[in-house]
VEXDREN-2710 file (C-alpha; in Angstrom, 1 decimal):
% VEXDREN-2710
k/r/px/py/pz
1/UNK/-67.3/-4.3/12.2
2/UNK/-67.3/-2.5/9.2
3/UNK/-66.5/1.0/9.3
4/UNK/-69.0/3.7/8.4
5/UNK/-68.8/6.3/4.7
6/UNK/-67.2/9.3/5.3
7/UNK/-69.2/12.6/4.9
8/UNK/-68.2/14.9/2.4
9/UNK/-67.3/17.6/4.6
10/UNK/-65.6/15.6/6.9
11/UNK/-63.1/14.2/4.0
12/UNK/-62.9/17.8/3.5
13/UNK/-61.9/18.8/6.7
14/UNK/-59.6/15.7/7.9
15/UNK/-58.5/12.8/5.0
16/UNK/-55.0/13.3/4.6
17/UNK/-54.2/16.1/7.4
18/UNK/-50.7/15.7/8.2
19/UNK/-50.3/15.3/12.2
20/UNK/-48.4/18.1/13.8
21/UNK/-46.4/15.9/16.6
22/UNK/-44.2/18.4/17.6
23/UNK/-46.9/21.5/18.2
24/UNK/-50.3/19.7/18.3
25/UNK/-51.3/22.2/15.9
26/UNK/-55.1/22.0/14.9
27/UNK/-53.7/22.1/11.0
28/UNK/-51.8/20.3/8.6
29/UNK/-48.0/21.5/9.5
30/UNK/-46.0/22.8/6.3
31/UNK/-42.8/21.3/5.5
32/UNK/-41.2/23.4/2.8
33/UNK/-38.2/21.9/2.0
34/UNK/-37.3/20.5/-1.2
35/UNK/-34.0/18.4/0.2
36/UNK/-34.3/15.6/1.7
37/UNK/-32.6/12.4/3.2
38/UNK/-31.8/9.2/1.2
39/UNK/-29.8/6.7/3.4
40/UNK/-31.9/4.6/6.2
41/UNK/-35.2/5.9/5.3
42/UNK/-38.2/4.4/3.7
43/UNK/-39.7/7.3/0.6
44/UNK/-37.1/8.9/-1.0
45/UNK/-38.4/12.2/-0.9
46/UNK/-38.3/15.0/-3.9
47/UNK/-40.8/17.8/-4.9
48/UNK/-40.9/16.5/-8.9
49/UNK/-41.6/13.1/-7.5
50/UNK/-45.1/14.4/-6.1
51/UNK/-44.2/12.4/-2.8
52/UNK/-43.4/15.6/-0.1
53/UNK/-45.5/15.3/3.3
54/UNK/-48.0/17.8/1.8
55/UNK/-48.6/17.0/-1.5
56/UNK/-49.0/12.8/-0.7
57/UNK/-51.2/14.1/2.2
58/UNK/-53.4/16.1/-0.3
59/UNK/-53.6/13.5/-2.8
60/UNK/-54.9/11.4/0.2
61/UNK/-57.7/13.8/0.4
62/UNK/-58.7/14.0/-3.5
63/UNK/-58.4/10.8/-4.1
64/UNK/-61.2/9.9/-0.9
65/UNK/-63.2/12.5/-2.4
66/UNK/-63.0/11.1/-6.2
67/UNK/-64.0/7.2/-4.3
68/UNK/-60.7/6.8/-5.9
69/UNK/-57.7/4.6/-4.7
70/UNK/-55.1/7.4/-5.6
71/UNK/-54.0/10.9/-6.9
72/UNK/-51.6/13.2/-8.1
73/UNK/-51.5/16.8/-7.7
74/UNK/-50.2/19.3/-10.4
75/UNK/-49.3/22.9/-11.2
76/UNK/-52.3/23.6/-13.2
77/UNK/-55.4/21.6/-14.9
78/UNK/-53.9/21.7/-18.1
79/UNK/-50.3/20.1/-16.8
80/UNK/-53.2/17.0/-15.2
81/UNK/-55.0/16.7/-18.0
82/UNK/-51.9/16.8/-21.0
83/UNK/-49.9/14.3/-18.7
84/UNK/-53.0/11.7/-18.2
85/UNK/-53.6/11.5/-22.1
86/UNK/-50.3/11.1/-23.0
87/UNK/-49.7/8.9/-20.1
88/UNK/-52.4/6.4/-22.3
89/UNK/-51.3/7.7/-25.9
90/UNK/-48.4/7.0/-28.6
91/UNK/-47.4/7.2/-31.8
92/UNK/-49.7/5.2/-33.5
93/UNK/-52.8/5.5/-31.3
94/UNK/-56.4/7.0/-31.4
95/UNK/-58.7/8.9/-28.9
96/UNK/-62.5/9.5/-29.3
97/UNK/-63.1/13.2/-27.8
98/UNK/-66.8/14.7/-27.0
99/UNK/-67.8/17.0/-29.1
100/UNK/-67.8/20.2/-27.0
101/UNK/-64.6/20.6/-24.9
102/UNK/-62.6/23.2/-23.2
103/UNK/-61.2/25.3/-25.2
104/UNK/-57.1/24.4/-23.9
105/UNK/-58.0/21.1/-24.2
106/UNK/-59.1/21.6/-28.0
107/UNK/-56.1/23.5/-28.3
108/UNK/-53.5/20.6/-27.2
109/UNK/-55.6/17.9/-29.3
110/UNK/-55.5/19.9/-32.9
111/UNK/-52.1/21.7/-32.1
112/UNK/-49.9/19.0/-30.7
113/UNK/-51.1/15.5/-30.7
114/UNK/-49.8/15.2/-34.6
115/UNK/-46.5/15.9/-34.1
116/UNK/-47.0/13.0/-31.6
117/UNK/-48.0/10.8/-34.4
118/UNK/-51.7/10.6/-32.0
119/UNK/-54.7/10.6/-34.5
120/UNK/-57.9/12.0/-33.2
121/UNK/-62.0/12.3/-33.8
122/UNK/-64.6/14.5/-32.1
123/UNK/-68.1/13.3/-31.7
124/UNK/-70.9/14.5/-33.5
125/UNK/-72.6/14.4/-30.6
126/UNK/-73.1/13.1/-26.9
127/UNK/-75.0/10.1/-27.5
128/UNK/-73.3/6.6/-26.3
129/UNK/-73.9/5.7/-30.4
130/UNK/-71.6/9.0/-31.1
131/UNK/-68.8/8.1/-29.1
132/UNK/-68.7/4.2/-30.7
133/UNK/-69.3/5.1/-33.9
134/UNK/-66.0/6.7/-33.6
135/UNK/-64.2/4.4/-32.2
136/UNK/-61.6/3.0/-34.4
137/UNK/-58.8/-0.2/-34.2
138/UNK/-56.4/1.5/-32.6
139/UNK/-58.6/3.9/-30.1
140/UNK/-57.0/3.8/-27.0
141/UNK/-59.4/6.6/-25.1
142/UNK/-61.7/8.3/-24.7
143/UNK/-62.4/11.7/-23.2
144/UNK/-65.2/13.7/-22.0
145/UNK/-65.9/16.8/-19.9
146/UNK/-69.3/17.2/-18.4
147/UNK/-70.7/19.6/-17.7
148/UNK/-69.0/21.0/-20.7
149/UNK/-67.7/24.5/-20.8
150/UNK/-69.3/26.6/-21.9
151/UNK/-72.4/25.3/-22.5
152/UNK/-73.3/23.0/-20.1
153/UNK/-73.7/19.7/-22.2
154/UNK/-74.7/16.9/-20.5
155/UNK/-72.7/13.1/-21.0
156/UNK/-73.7/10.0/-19.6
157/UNK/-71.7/8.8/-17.4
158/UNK/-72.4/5.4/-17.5
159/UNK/-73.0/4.8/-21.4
160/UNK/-69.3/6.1/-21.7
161/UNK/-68.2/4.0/-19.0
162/UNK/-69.5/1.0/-20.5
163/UNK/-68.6/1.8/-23.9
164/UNK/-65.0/2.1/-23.0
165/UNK/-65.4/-1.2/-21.0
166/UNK/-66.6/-3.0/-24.0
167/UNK/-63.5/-2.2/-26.4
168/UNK/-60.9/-2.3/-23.9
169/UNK/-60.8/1.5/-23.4
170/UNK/-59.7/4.1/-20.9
171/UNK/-62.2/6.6/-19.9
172/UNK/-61.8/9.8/-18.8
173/UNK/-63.6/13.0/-17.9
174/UNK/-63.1/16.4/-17.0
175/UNK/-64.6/17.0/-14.1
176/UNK/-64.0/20.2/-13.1
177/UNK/-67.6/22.2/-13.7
178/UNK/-69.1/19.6/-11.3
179/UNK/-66.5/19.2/-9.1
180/UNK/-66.5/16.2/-5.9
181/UNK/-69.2/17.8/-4.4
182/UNK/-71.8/17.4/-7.1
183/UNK/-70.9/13.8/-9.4
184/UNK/-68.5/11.0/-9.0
185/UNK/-67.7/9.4/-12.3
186/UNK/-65.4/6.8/-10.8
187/UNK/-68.7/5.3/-9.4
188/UNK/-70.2/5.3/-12.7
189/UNK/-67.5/3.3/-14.2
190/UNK/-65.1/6.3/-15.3
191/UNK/-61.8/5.1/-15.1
192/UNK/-59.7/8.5/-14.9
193/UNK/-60.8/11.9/-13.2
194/UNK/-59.2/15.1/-13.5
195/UNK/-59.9/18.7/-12.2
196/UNK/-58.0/22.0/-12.8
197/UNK/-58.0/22.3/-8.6
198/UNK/-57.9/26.1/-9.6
199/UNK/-61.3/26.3/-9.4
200/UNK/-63.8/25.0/-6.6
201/UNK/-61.2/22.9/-5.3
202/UNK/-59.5/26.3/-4.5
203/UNK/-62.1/28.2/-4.6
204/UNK/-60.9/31.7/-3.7
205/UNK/-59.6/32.6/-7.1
206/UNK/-55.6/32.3/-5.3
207/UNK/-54.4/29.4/-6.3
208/UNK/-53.4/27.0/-9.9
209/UNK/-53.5/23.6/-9.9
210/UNK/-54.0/20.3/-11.3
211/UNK/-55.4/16.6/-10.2
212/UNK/-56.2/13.3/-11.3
213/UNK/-57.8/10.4/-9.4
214/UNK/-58.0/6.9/-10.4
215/UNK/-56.7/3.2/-9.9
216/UNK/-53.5/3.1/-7.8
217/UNK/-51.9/1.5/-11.2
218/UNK/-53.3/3.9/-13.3
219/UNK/-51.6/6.7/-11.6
220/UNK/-48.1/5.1/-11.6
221/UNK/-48.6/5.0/-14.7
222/UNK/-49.5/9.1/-15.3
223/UNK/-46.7/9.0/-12.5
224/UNK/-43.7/8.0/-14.8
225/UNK/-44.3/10.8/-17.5
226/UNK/-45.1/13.4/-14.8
227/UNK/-41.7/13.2/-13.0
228/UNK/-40.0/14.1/-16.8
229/UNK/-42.5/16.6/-17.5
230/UNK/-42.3/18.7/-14.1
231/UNK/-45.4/19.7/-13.8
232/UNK/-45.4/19.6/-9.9
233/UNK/-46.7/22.2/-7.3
234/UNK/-44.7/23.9/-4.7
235/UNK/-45.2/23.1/-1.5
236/UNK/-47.0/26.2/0.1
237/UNK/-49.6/26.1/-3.0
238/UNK/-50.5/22.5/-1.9
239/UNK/-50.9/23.6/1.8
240/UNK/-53.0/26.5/0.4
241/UNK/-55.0/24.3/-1.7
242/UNK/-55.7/21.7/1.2
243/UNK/-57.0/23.9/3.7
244/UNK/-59.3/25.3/0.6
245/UNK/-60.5/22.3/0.0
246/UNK/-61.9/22.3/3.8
247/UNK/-65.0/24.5/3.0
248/UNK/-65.2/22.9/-0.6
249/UNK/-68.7/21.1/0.3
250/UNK/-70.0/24.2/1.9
251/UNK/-68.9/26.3/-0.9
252/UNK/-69.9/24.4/-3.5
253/UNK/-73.5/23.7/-1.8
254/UNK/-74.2/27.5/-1.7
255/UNK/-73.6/28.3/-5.7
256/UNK/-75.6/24.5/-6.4
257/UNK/-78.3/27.2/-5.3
258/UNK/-77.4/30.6/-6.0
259/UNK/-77.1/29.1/-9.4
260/UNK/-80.1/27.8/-10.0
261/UNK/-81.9/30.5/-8.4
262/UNK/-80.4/32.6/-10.9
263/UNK/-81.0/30.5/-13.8
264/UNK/-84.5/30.7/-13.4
265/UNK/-84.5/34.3/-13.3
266/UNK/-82.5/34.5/-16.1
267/UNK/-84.7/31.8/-18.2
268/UNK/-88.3/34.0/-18.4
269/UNK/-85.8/37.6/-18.8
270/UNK/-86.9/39.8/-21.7
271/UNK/-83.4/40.5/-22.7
272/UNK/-81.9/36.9/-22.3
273/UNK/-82.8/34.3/-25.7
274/UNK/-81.7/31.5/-24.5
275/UNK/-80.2/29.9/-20.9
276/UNK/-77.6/26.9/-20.6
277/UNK/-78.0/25.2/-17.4
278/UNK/-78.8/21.6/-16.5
279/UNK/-80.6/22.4/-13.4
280/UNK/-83.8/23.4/-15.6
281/UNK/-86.2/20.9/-16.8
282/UNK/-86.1/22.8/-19.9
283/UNK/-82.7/22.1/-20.4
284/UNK/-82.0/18.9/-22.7
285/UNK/-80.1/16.8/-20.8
286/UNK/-82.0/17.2/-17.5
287/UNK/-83.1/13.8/-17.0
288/UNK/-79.0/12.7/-17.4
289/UNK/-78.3/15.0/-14.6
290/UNK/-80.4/14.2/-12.6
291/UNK/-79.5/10.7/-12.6
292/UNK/-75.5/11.2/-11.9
293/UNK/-75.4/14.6/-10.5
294/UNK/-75.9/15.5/-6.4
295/UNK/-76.4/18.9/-7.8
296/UNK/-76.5/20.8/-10.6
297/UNK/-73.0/23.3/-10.4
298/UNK/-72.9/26.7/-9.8
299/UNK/-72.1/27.2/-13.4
300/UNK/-74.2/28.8/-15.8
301/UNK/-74.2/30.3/-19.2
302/UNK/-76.9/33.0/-21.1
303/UNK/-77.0/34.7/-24.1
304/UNK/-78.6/38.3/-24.2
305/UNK/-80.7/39.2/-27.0
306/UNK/-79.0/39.6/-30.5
307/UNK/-79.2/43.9/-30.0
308/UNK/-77.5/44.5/-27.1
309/UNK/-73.7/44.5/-26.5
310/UNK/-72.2/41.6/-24.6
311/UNK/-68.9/43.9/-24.0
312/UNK/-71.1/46.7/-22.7
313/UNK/-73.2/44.2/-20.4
314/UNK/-70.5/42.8/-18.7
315/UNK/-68.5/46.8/-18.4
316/UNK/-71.7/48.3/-16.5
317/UNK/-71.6/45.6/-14.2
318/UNK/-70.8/47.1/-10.5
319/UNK/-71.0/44.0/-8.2
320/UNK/-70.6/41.0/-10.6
321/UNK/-66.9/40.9/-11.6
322/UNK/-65.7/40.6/-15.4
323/UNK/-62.8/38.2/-15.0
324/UNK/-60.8/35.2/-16.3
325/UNK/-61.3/31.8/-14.3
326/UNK/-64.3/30.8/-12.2
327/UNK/-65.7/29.1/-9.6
328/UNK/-64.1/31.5/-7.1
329/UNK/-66.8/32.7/-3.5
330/UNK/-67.1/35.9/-5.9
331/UNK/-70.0/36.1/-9.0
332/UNK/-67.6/36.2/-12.4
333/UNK/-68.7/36.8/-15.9
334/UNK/-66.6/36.2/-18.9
335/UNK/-67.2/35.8/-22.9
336/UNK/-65.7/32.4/-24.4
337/UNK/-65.0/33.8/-27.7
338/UNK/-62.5/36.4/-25.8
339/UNK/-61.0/34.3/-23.0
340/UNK/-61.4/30.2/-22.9
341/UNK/-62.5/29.5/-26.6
342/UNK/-60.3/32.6/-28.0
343/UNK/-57.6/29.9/-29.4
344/UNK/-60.6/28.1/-31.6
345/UNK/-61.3/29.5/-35.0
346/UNK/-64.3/31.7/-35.4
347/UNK/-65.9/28.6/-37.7
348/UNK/-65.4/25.9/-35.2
349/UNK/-66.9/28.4/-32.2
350/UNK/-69.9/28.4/-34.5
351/UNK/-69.6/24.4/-35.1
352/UNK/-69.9/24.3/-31.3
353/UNK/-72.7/26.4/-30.8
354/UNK/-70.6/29.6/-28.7
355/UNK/-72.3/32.8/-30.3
356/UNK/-70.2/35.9/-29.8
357/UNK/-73.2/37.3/-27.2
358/UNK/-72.6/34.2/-24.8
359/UNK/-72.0/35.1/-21.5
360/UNK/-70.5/32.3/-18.9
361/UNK/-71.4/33.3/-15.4
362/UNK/-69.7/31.9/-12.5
363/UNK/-72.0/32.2/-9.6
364/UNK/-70.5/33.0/-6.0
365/UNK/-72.1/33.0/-2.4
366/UNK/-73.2/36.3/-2.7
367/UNK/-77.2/36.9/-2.0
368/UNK/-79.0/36.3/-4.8
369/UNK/-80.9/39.8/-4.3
370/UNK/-77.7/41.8/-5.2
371/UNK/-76.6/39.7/-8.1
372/UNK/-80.1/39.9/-9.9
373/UNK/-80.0/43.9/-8.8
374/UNK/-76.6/44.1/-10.4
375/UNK/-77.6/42.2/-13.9
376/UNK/-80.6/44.3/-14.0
377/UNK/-78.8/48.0/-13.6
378/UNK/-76.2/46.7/-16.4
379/UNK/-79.2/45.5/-18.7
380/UNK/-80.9/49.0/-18.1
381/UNK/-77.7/51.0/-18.8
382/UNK/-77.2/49.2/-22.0
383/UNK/-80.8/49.7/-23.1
384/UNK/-80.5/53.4/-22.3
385/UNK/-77.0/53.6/-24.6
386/UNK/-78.9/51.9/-27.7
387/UNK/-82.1/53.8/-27.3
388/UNK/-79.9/57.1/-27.2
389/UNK/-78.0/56.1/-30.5
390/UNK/-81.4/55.3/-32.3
END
């Protein structure tokens, strides 16, 4: 007989618990140690070797969530997503990147893959015929993030996928704006995923970590540079981050629609030119999304009309915090030219499209009533400033 899918919130909740024996605990025990035994025994167990009880039990769990065949846990997204390319890149070798990335992503390609002798290309843009036309003889990846941050791009999955298929490529995306609950690029033909767990995977705006989910090979592979590099997470952060990841689909369900609830207020706003968000028909890559996402992300970005003062906005705001990160239960607002795109010049921001009035909004599980009430008492107190100094 064969046995029946797993729901998502049931992956959530129990793939990978560990089994108190001794307590019958309802929760995965936690075993803090970081010595263990090496004579008689069948996993010789050590924290930088990512196999502990809780961090093989949480890889169990991302890995079912990613329809992948394995994991590895890290200290932050950018420890996962610097050991997976370099995991797959030497001297000598090429990687096709999309166009619009994150900004510490960006900043690891231009500032450190030279001295690694790793040449690189960014798409023009996110066509399948941009990332091929960039491929060269000695491409060995390439690398996308969708939805991008901070705009919201859309990729196609599967033109990617296929592309990399053709020439004998590794794909991989970022795929933390989406997160499990909302696309599954393995399906699609991705080879290699990777989240910064610090964000809906956490959730709570406590926690820093890393992932990547692929082919059980693959990930011995990322395996045998990660033990040199370190980049492992303690113990209690992993417990934290697996009893997170229990509401994850519940979570992430409730900003799919505060999200789009307030992207459609935002959208027909007097003081708001423009709206990134790919739940909107209006948006360009709607159609994509449609076809590979369960739902459009909690993620959002806006831009307020050119006379009024993206630093004042986000100051007045009572309810709606100004804050680093995102994709914490609490509404967040942040401008990319300050915080995640601060490390790119001022003339690649404006290659990219990130104006100095963007505003990226993380949207929580508050009710949508009190976040539309907050945006619009911070609009109103900045109208009232500029009308006075007129």
């Amino acid at each position: 007989m064969k046995q029946q899918k797993k729901g998502l919130n049931t992956i959530c909740t129990h793939v990978g618990q560990l089994e108190d024996k001794e307590f019958k605990g309802a929760i995965s025990p936690l075993y803090m140690g970081t010595a263990y035994a090496f004579e008689d025994i069948d996993v010789k167990r050590y924290p930088r070797y990512f196999n502990t009880p809780n961090q093989v039990a949480l890889a169990k769990k991302i890995a079912a969530l990613e329809h992948a065949e394995a994991a590895l846990i890290f200290g932050s997204g950018m420890a996962a997503i610097s050991t997976s390319l370099l995991a797959f890149l030497k001297a000598g070798d090429h990687i096709v990147i999309q166009k619009i990335i994150y900004g510490g992503t960006y900043n690891l390609v231009v500032e450190e893959f030279e001295k690694f002798g790793i040449s690189y290309s960014f798409t023009d843009g996110f066509s399948a015929e941009d990332f091929e036309s960039k491929i060269q003889e000695n491409t060995k990846v390439i690398y996308i993030e969708t939805p991008s941050n901070p705009l919201l791009n859309i990729t196609d999955l599967k033109a990617v996928a296929d592309i990399s298929k053709k020439h004998g490529l590794i794909s991989m995306i970022d795929n933390t704006f989406a997160s499990p609950v909302n696309q599954n690029p393995i399906d699609f033909g991705i080879d290699l995923v990777i989240h910064s767990a610090t964000k809906y995977m956490g959730g709570h705006s406590d926690i820093c970590a890393g992932a990547v989910a692929s082919t059980e090979v693959n990930i011995k592979r990322i395996f045998q540079l990660a033990k040199n590099f370190g980049g492992s997470l303690s113990d209690y952060t992993v417990w934290l981050l697996e009893r997170s990841i229990k509401t994850m689909g519940i979570r992430v369900r409730a900003q799919n629609t505060n999200a789009h609830t307030m992207a459609e207020y935002l959208y027909v706003h007097k003081d708001i030119s423009a709206v990134y968000y790919p739940g909107l028909p209006s948006h360009p890559d709607h159609d994509i999304a449609k076809k590979q996402m369960k739902g459009f992300g909690g993620m959002l970005s806006f831009e307020l009309n050119a006379d009024f003062n993206a630093s004042k906005f986000q100051k007045s705001l009572k309810l709606i915090k100004p804050a680093m990160s995102l994709a914490g239960v609490e509404s967040t607002v942040l401008s990319p030219t300050l915080t995640s795109h601060s490390l790119l010049s001022a003339e690649e921001r404006k290659r990219q499209g990130i104006a100095d009035g963007l505003i990226r909004f993380s949207v929580g599980i508050e009710e949508t009533e009190d976040l539309i009430a907050d945006i619009e008492q911070a609009l109103e107190k900045v109208r009232k400033e500029k009308e006075l100094a007129v």
